[in-house]
Every structure is written in C-alpha cells, then in structure tokens.
PyMOL Python script that loads the backbone (N, CA, C, O; Angstrom):
from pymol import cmd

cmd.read_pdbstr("""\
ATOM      1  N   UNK A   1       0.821  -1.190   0.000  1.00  0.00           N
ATOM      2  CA  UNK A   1       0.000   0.000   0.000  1.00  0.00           C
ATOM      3  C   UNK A   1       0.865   1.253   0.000  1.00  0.00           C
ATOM      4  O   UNK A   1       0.543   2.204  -0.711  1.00  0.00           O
ATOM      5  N   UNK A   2       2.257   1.301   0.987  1.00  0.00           N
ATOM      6  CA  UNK A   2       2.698   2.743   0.656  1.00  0.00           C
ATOM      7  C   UNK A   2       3.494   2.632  -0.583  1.00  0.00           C
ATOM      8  O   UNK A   2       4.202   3.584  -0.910  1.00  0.00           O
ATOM      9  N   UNK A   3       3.433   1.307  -1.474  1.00  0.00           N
ATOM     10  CA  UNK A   3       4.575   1.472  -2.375  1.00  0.00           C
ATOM     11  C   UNK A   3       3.401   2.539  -3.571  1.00  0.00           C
ATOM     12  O   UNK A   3       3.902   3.247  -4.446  1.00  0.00           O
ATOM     13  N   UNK A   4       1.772   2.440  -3.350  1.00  0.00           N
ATOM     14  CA  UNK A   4       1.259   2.486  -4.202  1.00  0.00           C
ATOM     15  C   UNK A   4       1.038   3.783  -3.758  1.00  0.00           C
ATOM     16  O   UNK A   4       0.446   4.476  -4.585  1.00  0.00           O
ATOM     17  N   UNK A   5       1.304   4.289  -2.795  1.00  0.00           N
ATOM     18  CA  UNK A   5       0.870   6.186  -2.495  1.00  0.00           C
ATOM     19  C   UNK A   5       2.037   6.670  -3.026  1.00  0.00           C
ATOM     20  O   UNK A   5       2.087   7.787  -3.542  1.00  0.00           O
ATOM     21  N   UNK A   6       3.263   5.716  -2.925  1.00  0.00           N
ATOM     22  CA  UNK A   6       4.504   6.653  -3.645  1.00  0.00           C
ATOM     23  C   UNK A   6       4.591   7.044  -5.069  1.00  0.00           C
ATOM     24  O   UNK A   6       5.264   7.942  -5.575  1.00  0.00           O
ATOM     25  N   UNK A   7       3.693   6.105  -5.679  1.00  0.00           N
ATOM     26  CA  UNK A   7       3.879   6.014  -7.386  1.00  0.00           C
ATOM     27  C   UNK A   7       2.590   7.416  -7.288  1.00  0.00           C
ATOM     28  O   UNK A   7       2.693   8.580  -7.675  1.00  0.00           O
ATOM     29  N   UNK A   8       1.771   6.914  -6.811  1.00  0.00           N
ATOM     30  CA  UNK A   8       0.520   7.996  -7.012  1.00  0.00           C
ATOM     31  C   UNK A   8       1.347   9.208  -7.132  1.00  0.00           C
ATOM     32  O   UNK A   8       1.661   9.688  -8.221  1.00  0.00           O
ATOM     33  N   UNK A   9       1.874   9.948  -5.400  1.00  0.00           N
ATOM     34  CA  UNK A   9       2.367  11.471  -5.290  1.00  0.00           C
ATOM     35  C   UNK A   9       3.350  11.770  -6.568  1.00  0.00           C
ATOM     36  O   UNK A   9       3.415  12.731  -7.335  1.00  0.00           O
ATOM     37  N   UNK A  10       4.358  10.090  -6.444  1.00  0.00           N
ATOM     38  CA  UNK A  10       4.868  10.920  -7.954  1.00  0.00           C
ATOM     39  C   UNK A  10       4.430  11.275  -9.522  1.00  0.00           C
ATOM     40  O   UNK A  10       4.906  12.075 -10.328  1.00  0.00           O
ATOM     41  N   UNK A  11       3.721  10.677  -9.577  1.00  0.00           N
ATOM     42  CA  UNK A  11       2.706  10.762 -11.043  1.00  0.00           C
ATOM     43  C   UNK A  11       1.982  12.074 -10.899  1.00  0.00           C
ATOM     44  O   UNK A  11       1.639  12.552 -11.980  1.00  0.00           O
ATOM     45  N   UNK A  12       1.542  13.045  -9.415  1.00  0.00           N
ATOM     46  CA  UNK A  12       1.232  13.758  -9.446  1.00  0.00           C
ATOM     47  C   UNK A  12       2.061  15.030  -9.206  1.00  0.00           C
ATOM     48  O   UNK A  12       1.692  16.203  -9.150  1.00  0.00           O
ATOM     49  N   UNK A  13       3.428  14.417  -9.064  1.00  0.00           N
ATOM     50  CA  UNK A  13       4.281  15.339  -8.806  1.00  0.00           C
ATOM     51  C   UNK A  13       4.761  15.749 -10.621  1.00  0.00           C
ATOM     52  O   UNK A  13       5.106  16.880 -10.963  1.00  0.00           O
ATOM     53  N   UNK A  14       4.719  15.174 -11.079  1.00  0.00           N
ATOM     54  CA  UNK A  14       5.385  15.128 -12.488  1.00  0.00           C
ATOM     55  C   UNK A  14       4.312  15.562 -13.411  1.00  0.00           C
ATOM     56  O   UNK A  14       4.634  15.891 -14.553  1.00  0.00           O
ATOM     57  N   UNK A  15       2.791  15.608 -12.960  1.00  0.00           N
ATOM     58  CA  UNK A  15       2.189  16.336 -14.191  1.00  0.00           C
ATOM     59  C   UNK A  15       1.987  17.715 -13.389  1.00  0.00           C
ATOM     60  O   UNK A  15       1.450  18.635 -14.005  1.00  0.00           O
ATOM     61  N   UNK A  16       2.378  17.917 -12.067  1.00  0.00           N
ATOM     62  CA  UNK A  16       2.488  19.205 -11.608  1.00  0.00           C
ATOM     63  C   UNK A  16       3.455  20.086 -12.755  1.00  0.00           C
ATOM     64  O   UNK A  16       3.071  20.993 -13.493  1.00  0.00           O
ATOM     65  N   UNK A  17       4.866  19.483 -12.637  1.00  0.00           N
ATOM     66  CA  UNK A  17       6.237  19.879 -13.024  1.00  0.00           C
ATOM     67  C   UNK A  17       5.558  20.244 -14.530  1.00  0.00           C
ATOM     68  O   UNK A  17       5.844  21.297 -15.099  1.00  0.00           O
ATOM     69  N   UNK A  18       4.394  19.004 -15.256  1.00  0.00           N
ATOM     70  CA  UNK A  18       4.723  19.065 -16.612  1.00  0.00           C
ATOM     71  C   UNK A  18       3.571  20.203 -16.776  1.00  0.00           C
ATOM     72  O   UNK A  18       3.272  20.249 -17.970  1.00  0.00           O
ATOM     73  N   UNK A  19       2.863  21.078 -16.065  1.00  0.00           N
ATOM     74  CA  UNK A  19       1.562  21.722 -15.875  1.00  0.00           C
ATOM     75  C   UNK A  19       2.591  23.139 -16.128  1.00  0.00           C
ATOM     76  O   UNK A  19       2.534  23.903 -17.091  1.00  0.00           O
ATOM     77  N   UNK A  20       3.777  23.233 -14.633  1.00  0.00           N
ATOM     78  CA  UNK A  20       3.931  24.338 -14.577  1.00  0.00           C
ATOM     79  C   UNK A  20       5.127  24.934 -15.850  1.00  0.00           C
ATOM     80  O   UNK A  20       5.443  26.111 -15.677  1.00  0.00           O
ATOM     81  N   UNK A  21       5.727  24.301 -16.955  1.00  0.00           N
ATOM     82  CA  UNK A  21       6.561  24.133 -17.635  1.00  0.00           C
ATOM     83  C   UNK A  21       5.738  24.687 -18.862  1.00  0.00           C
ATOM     84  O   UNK A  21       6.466  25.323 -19.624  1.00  0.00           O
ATOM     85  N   UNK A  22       4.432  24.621 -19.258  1.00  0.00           N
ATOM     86  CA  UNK A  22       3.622  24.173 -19.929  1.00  0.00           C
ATOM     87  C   UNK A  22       4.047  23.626 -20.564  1.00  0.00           C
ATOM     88  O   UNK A  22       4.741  24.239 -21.375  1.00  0.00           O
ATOM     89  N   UNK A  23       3.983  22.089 -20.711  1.00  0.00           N
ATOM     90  CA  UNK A  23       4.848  21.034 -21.342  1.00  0.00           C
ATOM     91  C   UNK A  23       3.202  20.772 -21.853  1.00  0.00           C
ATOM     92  O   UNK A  23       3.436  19.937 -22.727  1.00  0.00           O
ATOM     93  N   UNK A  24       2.411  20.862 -21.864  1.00  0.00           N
ATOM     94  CA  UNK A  24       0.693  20.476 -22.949  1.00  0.00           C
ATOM     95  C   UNK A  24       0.632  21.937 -23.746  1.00  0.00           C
ATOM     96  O   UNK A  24       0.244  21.794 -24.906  1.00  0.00           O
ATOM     97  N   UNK A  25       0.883  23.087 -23.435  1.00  0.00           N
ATOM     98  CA  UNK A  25       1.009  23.846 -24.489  1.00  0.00           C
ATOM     99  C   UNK A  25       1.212  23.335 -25.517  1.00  0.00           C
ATOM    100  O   UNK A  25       0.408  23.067 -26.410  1.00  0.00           O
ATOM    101  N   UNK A  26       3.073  23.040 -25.426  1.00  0.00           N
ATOM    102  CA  UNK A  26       3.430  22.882 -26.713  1.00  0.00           C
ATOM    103  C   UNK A  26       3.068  21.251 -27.535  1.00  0.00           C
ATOM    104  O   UNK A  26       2.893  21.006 -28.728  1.00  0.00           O
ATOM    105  N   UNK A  27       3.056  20.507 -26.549  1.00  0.00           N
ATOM    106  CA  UNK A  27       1.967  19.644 -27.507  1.00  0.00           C
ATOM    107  C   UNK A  27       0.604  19.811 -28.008  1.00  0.00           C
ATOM    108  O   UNK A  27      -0.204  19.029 -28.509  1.00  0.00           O
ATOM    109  N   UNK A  28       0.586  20.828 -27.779  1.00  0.00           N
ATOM    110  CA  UNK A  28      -1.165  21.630 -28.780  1.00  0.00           C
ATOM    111  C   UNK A  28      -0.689  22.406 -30.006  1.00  0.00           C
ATOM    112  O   UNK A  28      -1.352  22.860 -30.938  1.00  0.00           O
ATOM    113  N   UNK A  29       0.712  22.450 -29.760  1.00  0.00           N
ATOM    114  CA  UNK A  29       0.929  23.572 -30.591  1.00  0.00           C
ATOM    115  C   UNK A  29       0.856  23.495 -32.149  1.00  0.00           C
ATOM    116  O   UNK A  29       0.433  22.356 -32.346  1.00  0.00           O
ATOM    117  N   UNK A  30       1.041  24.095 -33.365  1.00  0.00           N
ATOM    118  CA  UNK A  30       1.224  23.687 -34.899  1.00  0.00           C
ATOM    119  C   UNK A  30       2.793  23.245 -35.070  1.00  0.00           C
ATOM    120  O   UNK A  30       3.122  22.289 -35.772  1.00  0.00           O
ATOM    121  N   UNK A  31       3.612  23.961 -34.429  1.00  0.00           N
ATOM    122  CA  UNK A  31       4.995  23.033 -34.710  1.00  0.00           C
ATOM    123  C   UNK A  31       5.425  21.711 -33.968  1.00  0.00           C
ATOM    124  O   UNK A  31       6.540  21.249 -34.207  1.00  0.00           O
ATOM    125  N   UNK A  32       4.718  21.188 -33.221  1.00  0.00           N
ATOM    126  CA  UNK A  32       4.765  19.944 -32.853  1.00  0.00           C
ATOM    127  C   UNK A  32       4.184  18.962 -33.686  1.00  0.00           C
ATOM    128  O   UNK A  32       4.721  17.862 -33.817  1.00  0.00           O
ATOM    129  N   UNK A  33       2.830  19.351 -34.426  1.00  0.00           N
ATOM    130  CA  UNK A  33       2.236  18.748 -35.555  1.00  0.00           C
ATOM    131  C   UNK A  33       3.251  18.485 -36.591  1.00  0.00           C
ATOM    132  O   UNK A  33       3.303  17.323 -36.995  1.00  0.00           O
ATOM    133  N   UNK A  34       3.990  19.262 -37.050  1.00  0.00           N
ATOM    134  CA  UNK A  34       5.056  19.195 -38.204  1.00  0.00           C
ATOM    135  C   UNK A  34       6.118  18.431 -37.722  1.00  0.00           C
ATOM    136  O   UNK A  34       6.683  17.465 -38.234  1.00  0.00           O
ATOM    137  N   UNK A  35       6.302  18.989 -36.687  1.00  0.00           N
ATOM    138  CA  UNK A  35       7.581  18.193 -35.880  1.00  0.00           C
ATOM    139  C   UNK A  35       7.099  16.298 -35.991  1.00  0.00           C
ATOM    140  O   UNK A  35       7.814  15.423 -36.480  1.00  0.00           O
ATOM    141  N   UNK A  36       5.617  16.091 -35.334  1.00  0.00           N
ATOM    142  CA  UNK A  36       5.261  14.976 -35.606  1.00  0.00           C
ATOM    143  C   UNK A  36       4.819  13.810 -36.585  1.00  0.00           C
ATOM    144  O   UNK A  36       4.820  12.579 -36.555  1.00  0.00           O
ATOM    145  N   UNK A  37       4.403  14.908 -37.553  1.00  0.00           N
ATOM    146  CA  UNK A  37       4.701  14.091 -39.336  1.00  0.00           C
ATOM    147  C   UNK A  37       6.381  14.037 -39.431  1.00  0.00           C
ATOM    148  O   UNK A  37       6.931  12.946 -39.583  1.00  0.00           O
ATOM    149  N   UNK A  38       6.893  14.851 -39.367  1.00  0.00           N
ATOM    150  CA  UNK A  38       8.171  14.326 -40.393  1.00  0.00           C
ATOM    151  C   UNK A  38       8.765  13.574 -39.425  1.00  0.00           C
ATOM    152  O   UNK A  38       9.941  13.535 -39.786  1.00  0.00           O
ATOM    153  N   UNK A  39       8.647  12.829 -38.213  1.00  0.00           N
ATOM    154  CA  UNK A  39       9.040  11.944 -37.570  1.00  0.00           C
ATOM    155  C   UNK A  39       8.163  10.662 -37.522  1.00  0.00           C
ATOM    156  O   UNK A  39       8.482   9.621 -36.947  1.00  0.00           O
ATOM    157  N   UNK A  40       6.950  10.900 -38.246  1.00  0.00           N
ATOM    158  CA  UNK A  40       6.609   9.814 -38.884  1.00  0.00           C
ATOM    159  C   UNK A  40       6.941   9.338 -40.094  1.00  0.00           C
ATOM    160  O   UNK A  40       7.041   8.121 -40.250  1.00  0.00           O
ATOM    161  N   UNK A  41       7.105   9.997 -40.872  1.00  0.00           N
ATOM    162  CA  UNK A  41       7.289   9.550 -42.261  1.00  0.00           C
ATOM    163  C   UNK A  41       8.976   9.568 -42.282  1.00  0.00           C
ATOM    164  O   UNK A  41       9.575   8.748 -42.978  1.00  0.00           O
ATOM    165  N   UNK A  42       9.762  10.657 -41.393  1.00  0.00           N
ATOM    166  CA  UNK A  42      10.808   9.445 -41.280  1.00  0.00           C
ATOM    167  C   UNK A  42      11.373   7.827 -40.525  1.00  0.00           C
ATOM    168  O   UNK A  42      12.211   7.043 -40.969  1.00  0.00           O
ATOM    169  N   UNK A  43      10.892   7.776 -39.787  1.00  0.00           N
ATOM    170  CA  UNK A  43      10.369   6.340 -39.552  1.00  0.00           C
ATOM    171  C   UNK A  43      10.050   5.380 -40.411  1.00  0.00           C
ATOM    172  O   UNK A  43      10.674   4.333 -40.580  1.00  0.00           O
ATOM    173  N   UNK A  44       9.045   5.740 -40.979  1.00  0.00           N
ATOM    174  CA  UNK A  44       8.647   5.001 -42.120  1.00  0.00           C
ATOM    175  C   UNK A  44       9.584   4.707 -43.193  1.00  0.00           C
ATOM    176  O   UNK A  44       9.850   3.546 -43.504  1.00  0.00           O
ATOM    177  N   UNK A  45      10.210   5.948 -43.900  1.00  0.00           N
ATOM    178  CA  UNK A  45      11.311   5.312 -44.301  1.00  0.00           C
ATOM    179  C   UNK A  45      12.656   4.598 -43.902  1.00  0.00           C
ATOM    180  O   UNK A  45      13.459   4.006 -44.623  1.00  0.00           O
ATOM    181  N   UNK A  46      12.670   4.836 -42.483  1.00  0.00           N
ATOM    182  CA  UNK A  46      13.883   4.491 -42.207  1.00  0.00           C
ATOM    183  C   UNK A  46      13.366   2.689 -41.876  1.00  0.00           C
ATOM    184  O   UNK A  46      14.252   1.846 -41.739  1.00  0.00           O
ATOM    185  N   UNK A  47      12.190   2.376 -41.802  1.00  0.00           N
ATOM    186  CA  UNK A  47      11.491   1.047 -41.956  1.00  0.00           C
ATOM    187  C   UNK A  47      11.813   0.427 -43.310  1.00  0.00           C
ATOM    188  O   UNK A  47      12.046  -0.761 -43.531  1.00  0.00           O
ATOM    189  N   UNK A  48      11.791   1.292 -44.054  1.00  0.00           N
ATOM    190  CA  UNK A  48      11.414   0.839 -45.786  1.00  0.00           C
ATOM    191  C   UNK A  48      13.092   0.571 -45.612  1.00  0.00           C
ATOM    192  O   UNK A  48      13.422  -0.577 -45.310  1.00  0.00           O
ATOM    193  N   UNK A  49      13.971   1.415 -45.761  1.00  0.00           N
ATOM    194  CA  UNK A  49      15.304   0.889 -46.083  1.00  0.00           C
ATOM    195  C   UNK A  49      15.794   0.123 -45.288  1.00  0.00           C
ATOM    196  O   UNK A  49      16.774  -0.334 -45.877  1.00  0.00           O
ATOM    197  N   UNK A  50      15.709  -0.533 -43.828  1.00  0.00           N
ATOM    198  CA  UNK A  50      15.852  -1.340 -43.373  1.00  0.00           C
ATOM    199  C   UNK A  50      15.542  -2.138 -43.396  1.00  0.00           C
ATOM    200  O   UNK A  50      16.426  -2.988 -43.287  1.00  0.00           O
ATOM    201  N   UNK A  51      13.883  -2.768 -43.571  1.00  0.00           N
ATOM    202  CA  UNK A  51      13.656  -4.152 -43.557  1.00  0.00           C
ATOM    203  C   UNK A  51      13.196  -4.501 -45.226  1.00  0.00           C
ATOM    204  O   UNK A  51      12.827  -5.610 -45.611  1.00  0.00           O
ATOM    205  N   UNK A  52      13.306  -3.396 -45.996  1.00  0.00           N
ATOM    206  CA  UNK A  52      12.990  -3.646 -47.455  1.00  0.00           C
ATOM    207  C   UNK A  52      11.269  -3.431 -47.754  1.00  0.00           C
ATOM    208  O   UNK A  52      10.364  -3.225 -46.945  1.00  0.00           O
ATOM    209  N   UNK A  53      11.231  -3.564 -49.203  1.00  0.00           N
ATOM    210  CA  UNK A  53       9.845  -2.896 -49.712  1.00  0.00           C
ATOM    211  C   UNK A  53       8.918  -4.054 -49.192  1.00  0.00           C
ATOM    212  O   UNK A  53       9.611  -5.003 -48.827  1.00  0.00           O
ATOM    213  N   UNK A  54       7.757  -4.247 -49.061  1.00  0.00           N
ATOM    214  CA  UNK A  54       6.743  -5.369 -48.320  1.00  0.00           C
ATOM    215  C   UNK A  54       6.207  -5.598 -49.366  1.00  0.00           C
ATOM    216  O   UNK A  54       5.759  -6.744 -49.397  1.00  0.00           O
ATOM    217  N   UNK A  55       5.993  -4.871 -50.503  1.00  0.00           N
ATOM    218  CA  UNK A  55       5.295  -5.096 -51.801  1.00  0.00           C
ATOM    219  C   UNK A  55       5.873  -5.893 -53.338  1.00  0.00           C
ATOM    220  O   UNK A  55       5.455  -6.254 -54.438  1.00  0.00           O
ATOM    221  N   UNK A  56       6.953  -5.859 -52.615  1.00  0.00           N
ATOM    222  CA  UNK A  56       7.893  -6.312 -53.996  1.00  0.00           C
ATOM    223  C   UNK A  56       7.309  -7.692 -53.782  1.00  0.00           C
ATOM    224  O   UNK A  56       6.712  -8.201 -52.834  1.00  0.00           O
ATOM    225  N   UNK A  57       7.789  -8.259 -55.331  1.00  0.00           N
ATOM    226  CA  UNK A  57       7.440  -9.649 -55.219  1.00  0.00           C
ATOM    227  C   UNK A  57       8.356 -10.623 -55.175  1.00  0.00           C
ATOM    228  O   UNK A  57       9.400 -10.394 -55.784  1.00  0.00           O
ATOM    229  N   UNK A  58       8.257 -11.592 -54.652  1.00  0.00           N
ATOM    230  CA  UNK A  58       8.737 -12.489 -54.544  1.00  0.00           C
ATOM    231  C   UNK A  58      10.080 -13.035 -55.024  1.00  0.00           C
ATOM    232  O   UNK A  58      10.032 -14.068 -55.692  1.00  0.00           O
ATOM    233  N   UNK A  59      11.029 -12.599 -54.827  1.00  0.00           N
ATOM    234  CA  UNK A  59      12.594 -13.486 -55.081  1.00  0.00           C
ATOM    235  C   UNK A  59      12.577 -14.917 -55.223  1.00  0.00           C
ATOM    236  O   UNK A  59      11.674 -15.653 -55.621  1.00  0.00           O
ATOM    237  N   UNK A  60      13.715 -15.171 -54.831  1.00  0.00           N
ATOM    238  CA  UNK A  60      14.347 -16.691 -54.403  1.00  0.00           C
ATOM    239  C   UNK A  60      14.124 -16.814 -52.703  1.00  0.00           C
ATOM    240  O   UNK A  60      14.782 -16.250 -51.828  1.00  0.00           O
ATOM    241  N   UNK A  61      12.871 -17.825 -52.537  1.00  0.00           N
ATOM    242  CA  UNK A  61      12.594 -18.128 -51.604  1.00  0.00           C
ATOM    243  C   UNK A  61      13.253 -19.570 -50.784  1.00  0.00           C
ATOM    244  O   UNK A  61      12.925 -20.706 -51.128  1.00  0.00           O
ATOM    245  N   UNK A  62      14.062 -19.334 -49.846  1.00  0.00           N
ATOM    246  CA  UNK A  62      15.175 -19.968 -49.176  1.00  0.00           C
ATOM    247  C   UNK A  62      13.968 -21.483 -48.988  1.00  0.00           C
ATOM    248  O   UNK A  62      14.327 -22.640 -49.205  1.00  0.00           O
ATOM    249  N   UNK A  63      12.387 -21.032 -48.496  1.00  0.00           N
ATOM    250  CA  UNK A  63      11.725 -22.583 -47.902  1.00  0.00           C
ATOM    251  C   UNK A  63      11.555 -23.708 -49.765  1.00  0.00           C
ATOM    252  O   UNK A  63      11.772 -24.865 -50.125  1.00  0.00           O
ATOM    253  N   UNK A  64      11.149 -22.658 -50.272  1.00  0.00           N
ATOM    254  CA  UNK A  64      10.281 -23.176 -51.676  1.00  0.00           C
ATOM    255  C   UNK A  64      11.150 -24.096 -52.444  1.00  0.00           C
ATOM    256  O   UNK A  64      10.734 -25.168 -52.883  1.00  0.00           O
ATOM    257  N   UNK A  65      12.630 -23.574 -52.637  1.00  0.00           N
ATOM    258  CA  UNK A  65      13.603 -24.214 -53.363  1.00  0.00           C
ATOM    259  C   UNK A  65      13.507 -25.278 -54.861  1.00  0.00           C
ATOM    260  O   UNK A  65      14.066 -26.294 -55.275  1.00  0.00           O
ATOM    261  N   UNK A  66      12.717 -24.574 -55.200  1.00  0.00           N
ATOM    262  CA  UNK A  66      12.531 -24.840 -56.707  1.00  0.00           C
ATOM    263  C   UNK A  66      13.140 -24.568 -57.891  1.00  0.00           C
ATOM    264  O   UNK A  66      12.653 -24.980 -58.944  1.00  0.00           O
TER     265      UNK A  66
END
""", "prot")
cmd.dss("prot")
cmd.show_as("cartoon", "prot")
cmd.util.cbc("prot")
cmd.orient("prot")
C-alpha cells in the first residue's frame, strides 16, 4: 500500500512539473504537428530501407527451393 501512495504522489508530482513548464502547451501547438509528421514519415522510411519494400514480389525463396 505505501509502495502504491509513492507512485501515485509521484505521477502527481510530475504532471504538476509538466503543468507548470507548460509542457501540454506545446503539444497543442502547430509546430509539434510538423515536428510529428516528419518523424513519422521518417520512420517510415527508415522502416522501408531497413527491412525492405513489403510489396515487392517475390525473389528466391530460401523454404520453396525450386
């Protein structure tokens, strides 16, 4: 039980901190929006050149061996 009042005060200590910072401002803001696409879509590519296109077709399949 006090391990669970400690997590509480701090969870409320930290959206205090993130209240008085206005740390939700700027996640409302329009440059966080931009900020948050091009960190999606770089992701995405950095997916595409790492694990390769998902659409391409079919190579030389290592199980099929035909």
């Amino acid at each position: 039980m006090l391990k669970a009042w400690g997590w509480t005060i701090l969870i409320i200590l930290l959206l205090l901190l993130a209240y008085s910072i206005d740390l939700f401002e700027f996640l409302s803001s329009n440059m966080f929006m931009w900020l948050s696409i091009v960190l999606f879509v770089s992701s995405i590519l950095a997916a595409f050149l790492i694990l390769g296109n998902p659409f391409a077709g079919d190579e030389e399949d290592d199980e099929k061996k035909e």
